[in-house]
C-alpha positions as a Markdown table, in Angstrom:
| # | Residue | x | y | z |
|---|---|---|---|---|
| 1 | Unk | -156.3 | -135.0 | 91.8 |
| 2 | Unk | -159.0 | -135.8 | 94.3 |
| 3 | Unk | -158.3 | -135.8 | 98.1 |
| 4 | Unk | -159.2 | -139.4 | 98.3 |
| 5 | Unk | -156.3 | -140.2 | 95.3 |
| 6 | Unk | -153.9 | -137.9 | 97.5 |
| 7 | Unk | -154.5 | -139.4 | 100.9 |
| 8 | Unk | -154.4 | -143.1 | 99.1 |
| 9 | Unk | -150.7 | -142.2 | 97.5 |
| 10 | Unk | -149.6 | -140.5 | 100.6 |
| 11 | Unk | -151.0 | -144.0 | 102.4 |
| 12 | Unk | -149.0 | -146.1 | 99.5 |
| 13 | Unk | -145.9 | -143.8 | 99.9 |
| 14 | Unk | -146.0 | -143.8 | 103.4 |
| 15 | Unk | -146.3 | -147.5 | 103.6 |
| 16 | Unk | -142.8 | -147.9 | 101.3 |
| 17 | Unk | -141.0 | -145.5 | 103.2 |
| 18 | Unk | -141.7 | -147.7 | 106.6 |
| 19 | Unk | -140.6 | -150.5 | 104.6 |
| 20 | Unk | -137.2 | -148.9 | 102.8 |
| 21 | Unk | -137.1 | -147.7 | 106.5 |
| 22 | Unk | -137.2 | -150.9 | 108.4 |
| 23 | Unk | -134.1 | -152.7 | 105.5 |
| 24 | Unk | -131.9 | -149.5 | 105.8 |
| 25 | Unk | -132.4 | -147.6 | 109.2 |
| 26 | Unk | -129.5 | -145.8 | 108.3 |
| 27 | Unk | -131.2 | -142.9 | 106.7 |
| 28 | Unk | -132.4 | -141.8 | 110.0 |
| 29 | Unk | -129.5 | -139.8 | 110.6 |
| 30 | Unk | -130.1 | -138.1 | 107.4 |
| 31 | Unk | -133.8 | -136.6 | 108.9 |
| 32 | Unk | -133.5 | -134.0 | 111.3 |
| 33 | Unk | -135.3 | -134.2 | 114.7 |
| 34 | Unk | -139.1 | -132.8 | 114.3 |
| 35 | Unk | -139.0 | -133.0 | 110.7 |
| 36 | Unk | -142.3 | -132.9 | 109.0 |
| 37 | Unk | -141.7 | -135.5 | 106.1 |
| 38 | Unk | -143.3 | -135.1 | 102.6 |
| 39 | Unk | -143.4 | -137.6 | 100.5 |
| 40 | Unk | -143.0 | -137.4 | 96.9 |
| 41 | Unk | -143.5 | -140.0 | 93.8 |
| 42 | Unk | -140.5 | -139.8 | 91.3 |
| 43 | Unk | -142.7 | -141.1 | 88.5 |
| 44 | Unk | -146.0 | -138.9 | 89.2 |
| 45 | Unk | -145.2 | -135.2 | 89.0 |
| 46 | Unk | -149.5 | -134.3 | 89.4 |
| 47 | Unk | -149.3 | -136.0 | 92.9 |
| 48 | Unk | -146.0 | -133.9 | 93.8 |
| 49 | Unk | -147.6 | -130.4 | 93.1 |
| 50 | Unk | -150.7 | -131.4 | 95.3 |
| 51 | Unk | -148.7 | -132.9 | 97.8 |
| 52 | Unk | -146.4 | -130.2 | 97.7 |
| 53 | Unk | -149.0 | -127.5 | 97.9 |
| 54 | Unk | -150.6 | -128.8 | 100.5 |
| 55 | Unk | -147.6 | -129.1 | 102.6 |
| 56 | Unk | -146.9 | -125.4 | 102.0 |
| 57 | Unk | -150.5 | -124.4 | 103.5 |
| 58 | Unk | -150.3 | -126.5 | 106.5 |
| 59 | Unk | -148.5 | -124.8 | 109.7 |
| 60 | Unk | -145.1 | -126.5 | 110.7 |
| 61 | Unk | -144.9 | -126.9 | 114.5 |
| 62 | Unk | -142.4 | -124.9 | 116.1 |
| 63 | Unk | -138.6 | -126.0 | 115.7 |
| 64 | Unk | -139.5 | -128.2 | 112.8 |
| 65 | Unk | -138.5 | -127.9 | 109.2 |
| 66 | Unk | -140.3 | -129.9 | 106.4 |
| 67 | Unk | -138.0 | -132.7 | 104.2 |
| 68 | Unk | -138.9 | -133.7 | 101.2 |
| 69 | Unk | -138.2 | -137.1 | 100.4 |
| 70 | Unk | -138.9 | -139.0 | 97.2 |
| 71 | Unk | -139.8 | -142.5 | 96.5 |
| 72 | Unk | -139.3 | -144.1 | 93.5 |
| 73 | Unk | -140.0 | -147.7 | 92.2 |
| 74 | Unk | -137.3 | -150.3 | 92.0 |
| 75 | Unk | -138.3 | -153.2 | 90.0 |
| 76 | Unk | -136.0 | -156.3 | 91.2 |
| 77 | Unk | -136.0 | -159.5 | 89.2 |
| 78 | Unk | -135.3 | -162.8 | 91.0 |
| 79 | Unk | -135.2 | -165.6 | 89.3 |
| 80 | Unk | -137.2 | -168.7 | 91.3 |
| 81 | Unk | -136.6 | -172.3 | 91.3 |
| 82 | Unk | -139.6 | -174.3 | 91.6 |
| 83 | Unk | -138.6 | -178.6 | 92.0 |
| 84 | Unk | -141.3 | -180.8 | 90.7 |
| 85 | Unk | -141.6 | -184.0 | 92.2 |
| 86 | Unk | -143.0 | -187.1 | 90.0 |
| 87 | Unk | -143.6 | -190.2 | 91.3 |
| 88 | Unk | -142.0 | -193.1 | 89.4 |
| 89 | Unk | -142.8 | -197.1 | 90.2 |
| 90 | Unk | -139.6 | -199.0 | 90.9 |
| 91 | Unk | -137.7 | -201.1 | 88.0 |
| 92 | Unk | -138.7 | -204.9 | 88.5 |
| 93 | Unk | -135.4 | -207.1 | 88.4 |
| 94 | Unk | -134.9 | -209.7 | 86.6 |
């Protein structure tokens, strides 16, 4: 993988998490304080070992431990209503 197809699935992973994040802030208590998040693709195991790798040659900061947390793609299906509206002229009466 190229660095700019890392830094754009880090961008796209990153943007998820924020998202799963924001509907269930509960999983905050599951991240320790100072923890250096990597973010992994369930479905893209190439991305993983870069990412991964990379991770392991950049220096945690003191006190911190790296978590590894991996997205994954859940497809929802929702059905929609859509109303049409038709105009119809008005019955004359007899």
């Amino acid at each position: 993988m190229n660095s700019q197809s890392v830094a754009d699935k880090i961008f796209e992973l990153s943007e998820q998490f924020n998202r799963y994040v924001f509907d269930h802030p509960e999983i905050l208590d599951e991240i320790p304080d100072k923890a250096v998040l990597v973010l992994l693709d369930a479905d893209d195991p190439e991305f993983n070992k870069t990412n991964l790798d990379l991770a392991e040659a950049t220096p945690l900061p003191p006190g911190s431990q790296r978590v590894h947390i991996k997205m994954q793609k859940r497809v929802r299906i929702v059905q929609q209503v859509h109303w049409d509206a038709n105009i119809q002229p008005v019955p004359q009466l007899a």
